[in-house]
C-alpha positions in Angstrom: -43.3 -17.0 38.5 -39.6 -17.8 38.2 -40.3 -20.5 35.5 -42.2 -18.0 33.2 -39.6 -15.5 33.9 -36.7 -18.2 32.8 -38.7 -18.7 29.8 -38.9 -15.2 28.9 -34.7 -14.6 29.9 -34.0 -17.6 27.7 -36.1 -16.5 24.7 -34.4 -12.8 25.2 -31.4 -14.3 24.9 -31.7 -16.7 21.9 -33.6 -13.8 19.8 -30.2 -11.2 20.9 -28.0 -14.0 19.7 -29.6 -14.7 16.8 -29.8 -10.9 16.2 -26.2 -10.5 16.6 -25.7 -13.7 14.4 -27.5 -12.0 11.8 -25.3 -8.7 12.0 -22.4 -11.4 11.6 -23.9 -12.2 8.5 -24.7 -8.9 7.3 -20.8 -7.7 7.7 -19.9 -10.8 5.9 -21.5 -10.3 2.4 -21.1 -6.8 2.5 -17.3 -8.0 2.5 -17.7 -10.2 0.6 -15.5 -8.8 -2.2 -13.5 -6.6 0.0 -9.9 -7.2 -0.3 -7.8 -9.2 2.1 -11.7 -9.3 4.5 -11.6 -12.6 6.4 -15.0 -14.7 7.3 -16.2 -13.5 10.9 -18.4 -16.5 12.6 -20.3 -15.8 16.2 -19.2 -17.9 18.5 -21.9 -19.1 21.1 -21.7 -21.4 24.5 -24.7 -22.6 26.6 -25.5 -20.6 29.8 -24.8 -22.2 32.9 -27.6 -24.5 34.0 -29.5 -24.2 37.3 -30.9 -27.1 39.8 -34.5 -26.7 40.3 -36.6 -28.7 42.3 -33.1 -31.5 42.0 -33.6 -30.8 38.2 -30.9 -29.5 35.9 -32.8 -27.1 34.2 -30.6 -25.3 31.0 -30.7 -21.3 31.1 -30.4 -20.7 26.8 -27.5 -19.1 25.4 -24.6 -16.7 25.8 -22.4 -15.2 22.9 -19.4 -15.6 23.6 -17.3 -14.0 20.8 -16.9 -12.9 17.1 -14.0 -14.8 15.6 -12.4 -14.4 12.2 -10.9 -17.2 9.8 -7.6 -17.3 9.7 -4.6 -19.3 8.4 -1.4 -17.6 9.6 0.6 -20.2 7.8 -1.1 -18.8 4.5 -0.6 -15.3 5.2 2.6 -15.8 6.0 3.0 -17.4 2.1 0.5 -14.6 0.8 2.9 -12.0 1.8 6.0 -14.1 0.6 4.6 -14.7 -2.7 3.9 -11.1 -2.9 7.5 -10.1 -2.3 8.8 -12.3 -5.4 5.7 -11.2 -7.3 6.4 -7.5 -6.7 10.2 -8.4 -7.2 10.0 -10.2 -10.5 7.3 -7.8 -12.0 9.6 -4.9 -11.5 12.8 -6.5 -12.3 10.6 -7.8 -16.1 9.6 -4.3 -16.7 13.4 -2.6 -16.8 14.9 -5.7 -18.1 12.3 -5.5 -21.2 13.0 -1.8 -21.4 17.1 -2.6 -21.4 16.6 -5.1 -24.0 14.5 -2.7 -26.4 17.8 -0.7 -26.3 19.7 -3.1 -27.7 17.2 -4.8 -30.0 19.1 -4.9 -33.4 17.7 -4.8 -36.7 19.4 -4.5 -40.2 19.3 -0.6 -40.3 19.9 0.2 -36.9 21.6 0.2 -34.1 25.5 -0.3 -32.8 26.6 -3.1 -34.4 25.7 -2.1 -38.1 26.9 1.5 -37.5 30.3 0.0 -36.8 29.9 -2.4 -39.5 28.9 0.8 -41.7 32.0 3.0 -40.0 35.1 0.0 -40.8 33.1 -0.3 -44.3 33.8 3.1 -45.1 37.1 2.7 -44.0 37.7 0.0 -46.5 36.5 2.1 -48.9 38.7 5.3 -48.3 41.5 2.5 -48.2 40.8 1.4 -52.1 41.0 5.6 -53.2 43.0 7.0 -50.1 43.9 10.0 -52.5 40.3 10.7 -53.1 38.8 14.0 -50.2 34.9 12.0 -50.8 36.5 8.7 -48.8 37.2 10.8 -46.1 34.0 12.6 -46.2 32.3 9.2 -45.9 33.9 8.2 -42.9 33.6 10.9 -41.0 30.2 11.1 -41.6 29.8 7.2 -40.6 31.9 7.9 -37.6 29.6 10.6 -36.6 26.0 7.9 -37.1 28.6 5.8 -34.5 29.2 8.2 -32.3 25.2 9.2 -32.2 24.9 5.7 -31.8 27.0 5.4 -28.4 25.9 8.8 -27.3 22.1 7.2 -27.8 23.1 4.0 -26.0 24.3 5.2 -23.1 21.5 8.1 -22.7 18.7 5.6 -23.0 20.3 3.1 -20.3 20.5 6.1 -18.0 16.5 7.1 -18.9 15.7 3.6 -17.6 18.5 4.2 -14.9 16.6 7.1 -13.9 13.5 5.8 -14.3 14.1 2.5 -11.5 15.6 5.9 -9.5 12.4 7.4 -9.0 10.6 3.9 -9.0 12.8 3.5 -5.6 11.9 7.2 -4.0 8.1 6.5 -5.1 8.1 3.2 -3.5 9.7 4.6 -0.4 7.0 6.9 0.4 4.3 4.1 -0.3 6.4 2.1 1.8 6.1 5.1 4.9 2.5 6.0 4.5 1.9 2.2 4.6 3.6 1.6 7.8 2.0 4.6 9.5 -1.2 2.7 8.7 0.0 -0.4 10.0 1.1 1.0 13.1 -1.9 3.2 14.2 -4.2 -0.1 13.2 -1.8 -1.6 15.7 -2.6 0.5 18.4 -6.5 0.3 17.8 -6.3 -3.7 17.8 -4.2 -3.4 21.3 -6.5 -0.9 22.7 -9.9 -2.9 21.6 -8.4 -6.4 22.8 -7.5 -5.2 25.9 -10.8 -7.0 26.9 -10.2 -10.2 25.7 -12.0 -9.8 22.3 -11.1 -10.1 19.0 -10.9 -6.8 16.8 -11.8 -9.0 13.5 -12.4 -6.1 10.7 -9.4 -4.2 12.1 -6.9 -7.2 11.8 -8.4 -8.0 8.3 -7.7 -4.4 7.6 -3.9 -4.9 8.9 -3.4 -8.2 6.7 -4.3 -6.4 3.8 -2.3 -3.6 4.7 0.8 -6.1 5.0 -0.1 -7.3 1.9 0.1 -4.2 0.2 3.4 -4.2 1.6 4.2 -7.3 0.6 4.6 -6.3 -2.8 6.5 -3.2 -2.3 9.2 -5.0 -0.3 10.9 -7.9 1.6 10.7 -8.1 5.8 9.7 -10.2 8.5 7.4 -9.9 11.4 5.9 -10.7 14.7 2.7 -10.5 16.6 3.0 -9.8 20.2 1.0 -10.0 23.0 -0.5 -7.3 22.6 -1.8 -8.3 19.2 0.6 -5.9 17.3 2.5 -6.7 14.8 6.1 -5.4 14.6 7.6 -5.4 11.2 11.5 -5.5 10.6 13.2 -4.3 7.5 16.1 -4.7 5.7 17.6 -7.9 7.7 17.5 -6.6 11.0 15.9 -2.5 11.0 12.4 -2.4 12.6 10.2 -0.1 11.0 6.6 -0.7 12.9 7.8 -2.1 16.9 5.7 -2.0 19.8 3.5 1.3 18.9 6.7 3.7 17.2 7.4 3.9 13.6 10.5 4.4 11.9 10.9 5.6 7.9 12.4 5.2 5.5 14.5 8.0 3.7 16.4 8.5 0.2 19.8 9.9 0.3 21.8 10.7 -2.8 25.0 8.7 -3.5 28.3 8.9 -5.6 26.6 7.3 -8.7 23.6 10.3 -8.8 21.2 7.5 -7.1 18.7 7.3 -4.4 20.4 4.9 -1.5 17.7 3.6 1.0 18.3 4.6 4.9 15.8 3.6 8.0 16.5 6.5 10.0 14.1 5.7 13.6 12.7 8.3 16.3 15.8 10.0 16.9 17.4 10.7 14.0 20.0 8.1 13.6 20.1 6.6 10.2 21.0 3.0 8.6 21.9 2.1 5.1 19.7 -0.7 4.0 20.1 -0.7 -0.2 22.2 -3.3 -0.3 19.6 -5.6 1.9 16.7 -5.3 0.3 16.3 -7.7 -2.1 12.5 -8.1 -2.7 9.1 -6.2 -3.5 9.0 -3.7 -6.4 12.0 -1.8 -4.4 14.0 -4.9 -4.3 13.4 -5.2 -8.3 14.0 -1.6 -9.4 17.4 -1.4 -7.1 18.6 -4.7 -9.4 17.9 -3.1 -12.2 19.3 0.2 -11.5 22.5 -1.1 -9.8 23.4 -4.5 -11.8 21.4 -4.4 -14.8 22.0 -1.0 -16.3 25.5 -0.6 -14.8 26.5 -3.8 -16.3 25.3 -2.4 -19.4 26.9 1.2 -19.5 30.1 -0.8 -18.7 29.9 -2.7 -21.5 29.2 -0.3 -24.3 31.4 2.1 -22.3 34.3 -0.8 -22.7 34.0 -0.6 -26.2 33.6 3.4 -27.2 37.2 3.3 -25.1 39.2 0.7 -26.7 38.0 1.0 -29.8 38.2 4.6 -29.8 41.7 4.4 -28.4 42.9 1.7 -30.3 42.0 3.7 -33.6 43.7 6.7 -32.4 47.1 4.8 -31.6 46.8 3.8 -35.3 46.0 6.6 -36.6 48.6 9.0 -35.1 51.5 7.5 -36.5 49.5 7.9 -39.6 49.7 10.5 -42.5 46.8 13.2 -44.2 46.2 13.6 -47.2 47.7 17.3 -46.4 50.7 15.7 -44.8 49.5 16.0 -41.4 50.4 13.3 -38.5 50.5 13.0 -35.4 46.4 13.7 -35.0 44.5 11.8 -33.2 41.0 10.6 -35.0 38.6 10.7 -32.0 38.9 12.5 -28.7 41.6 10.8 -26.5 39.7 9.1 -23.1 41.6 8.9 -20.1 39.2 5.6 -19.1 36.4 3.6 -20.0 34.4 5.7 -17.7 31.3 7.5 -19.4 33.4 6.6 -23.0 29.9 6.0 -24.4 29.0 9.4 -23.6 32.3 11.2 -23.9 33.1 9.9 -27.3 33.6 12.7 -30.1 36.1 13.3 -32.8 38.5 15.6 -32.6 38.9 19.1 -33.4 41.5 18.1 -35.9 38.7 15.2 -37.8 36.0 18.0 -37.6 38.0 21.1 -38.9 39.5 19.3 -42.1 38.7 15.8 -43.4 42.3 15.4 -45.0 44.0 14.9 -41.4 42.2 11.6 -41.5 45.4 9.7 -42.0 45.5 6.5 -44.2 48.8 6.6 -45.5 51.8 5.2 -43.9 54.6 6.5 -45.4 53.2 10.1 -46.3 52.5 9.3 -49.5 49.1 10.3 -51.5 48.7 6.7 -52.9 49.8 4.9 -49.7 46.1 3.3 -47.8 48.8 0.8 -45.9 47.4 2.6 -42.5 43.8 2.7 -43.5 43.9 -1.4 -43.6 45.5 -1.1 -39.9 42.7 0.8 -39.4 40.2 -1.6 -40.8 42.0 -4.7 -39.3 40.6 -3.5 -36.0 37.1 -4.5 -36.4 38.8 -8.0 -35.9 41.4 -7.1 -33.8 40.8 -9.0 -29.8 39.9 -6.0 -28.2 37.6 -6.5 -25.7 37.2 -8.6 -22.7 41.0 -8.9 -21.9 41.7 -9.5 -24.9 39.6 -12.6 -26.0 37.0 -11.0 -28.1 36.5 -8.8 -31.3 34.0 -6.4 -31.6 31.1 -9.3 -32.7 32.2 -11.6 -30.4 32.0 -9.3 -27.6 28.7 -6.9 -28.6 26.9 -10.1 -29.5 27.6 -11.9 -25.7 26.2 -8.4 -24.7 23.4 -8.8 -26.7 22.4 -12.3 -26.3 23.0 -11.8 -22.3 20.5 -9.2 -21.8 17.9 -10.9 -24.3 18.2 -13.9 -21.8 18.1 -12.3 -18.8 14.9 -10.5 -20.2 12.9 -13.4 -21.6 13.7 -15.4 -18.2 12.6 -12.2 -16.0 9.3 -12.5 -17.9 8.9 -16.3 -17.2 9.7 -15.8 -13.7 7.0 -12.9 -13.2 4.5 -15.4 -15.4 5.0 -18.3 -12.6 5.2 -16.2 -10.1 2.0 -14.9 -11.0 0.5 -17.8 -11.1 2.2 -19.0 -7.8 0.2 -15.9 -6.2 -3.2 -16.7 -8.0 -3.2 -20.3 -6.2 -2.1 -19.0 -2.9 -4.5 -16.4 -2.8 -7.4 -18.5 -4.0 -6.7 -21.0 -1.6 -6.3 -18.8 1.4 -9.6 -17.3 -0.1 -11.5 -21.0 0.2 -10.4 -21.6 3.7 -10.7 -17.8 5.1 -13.1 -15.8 2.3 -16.9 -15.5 2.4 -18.7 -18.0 0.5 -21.9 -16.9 0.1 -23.8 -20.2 0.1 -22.7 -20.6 3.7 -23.9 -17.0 4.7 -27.5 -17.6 3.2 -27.2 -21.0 5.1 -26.4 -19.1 8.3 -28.9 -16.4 7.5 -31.9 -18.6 7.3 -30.9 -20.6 10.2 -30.4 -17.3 12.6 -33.8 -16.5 11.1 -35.8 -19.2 11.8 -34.5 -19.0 15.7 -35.7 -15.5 16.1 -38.9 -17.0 14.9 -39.1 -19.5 17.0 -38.2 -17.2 20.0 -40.3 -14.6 19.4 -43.3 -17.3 19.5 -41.9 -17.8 22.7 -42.6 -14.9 23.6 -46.1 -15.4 22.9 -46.8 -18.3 24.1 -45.1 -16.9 27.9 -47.9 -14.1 27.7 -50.3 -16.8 27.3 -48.9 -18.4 30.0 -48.9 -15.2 32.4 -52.1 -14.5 31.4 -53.6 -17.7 32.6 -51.8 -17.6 35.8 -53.0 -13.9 36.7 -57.0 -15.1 35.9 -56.6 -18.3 38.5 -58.5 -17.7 41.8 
């Protein structure tokens, strides 16, 4: 009974496949809102046929494999897009915190406690014989001084605040590779035979992904299926089965620097490469952004703070006292921000604060040198006042700000399209799962009556005499 027993192989083999194409199914909905999960199809061949009796006679079905939807020119965009996403976001976050800092408003803030410090000046300068001008000053030199002190604490809070976004991101970025690489070895190890490992590369993608947004690199799938990752221009950290990490070292500035140090020890400074993903954004922020910004309030706590003091030490007390300096002297502009003070001198007694010229109870002729300084070219080699200079400062870092929030806003967007249309070529839909569901259904039907209709057929054969 060859013929029934063809019948019965055949039937065997359509209800298996339809079985397994069911299964297929199954795993696809329950992914359906897994992330970075690609659509798995079964892919099926016709069994080599047979010549009976000079007849080609088929033989049914044989699966051949389970496949999974990809685009590798859209994952390769995915995980671009990501990189600027995770860039951009970061980079809009400390630029919004910076600019907060130096959000102005009529009562607060640098520019009207000088305004409020030279105004008190001009004051002292109308009664410079009178003890309560001096007061004053003092006391508005003090808000200005709280002011720079304030300033230059609260850029190093965000400073340090992008530091420990970088050592955070760095561990992310290790345990995240580790993953990556032991995925590696179970896709190499499970396509040894020739099949696809579908869920595990899915797995990996979204893994990259992840990574994606963490921080630039490039990669490469080899034969094996692996992918090898490289880092900071030319540093592999996932290659052929090893590993590398990534490690934080402290630097002359206080900050976290960002090393690839491989399996046996040796180390490579990569900060100055990385110039995407979160990391990418908080190292901009922390090392451009904020030290552009110290410099620049720094610049001015020095030379105004030294210019006053040349001023005022060829000036007189009201006790007769000269050759006193007003604030501090500062060797640099380095940490002036949070190095200004006044000196002993101011502190101890208000009449060394010298506005006369000549010595002279009546005389404010230095206190107007001392005022004229809030217009005096001061800053920026020379080419600025005070206004001039603080207001470029100010209007720089609201710019850089509001454009750091439009670029994160398209780049969003950017990311939503990508996504969705790697989603609609490589996603589950589920009408075509129920589609495929009912149509592997109604062939394990129709086999299974197969099967019937063979034991008929056997049945018959065994009764004939």
């Amino acid at each position: 009974m060859p013929g029934i027993a063809s019948i019965l192989s055949i039937a065997s083999q359509a209800m298996w496949s339809s079985q397994t194409g069911i299964e297929v199914v199954s795993n696809n909905i329950s992914n359906m809102n897994t992330a970075g999960y690609s659509k798995q199809t079964l892919n099926l061949n016709s069994r080599s046929p047979v010549s009976i009796n000079g007849l080609i006679i088929g033989r049914g079905v044989d699966v051949t494999d389970i496949s999974m939807a990809q685009d590798r020119f859209l994952d390769f965009q995915m995980f671009n897009s990501k990189m600027a996403l995770g860039y951009s976001e970061s980079r809009a976050y400390g630029l919004s915190s910076l600019e907060e800092i130096f959000n102005e408003s009529d009562t607060d803030g640098l520019s009207q406690a000088m305004t409020d410090f030279f105004s008190a000046i001009q004051d002292m300068a109308t009664t410079p014989e009178d003890q309560a001008g001096r007061v004053s000053l003092v006391g508005q030199a003090e808000i200005l001084i709280n002011q720079f002190h304030t300033m230059h604490d609260r850029i190093r809070n965000v400073q340090d605040t992008q530091n420990k976004n970088v050592a955070s991101d760095v561990d992310s970025i290790n345990l995240l590779a580790q993953q990556i690489n032991e995925i590696n070895r179970e896709i190499a190890n499970m396509e040894s035979s020739g099949h696809t490992a579908s869920d595990l590369r899915s797995t990996r993608t979204e893994l990259m992904n992840e990574l994606s947004e963490l921080v630039d690199y490039s990669y490469f799938e080899g034969k094996d299926g692996q992918i090898n990752i490289v880092i900071g221009g030319s540093r592999p950290l996932v290659e052929s089965g090893n590993v590398n990490k990534l490690v934080t070292i402290g630097n002359a500035d206080g900050n976290w620097d960002v090393y690839v140090e491989d399996v046996n020890g040796n180390r490579a400074n990569i900060t100055s490469k990385i110039e995407g993903g979160s990391l990418g954004g908080s190292l901009e922020v922390r090392d451009v952004e904020c030290k552009e910004l110290l410099d620049d309030i720094n610049e001015i706590a020095y030379q105004m703070s030294t210019a006053f003091n040349a001023i005022h030490f060829a000036g007189y007390g009201l006790n007769g006292s000269t050759g006193i300096n007003f604030f501090n002297p500062l060797a640099d502009s380095t940490n002036a921000a949070k190095l200004i003070d006044l000196s002993v001198d101011i502190k101890n007694d208000v009449e060394n604060v010298a506005a006369s010229l000549n010595g002279e109870p009546g005389d404010n002729a230095n206190a107007l040198l001392l005022a004229e300084l809030e217009e005096s070219l001061l800053y920026n080699g020379g080419a600025k006042d005070f206004q001039d200079f603080y207001g470029g400062v100010i209007t720089r870092i609201g710019s850089e700000s509001q454009s750091a929030e439009r670029e994160y806003n398209t780049q969003e967007s950017v990311n939503e399209q990508i996504v969705g249309l790697r989603d609609s070529l490589v996603g589950v839909s589920i009408e075509e799962e129920m589609a495929d569901l009912m149509k592997y259904q109604y062939v394990f039907q129709a086999s299974a009556r197969l099967y019937n209709i063979v034991d008929e057929m056997a049945e018959i054969v065994a009764n004939l005499k």
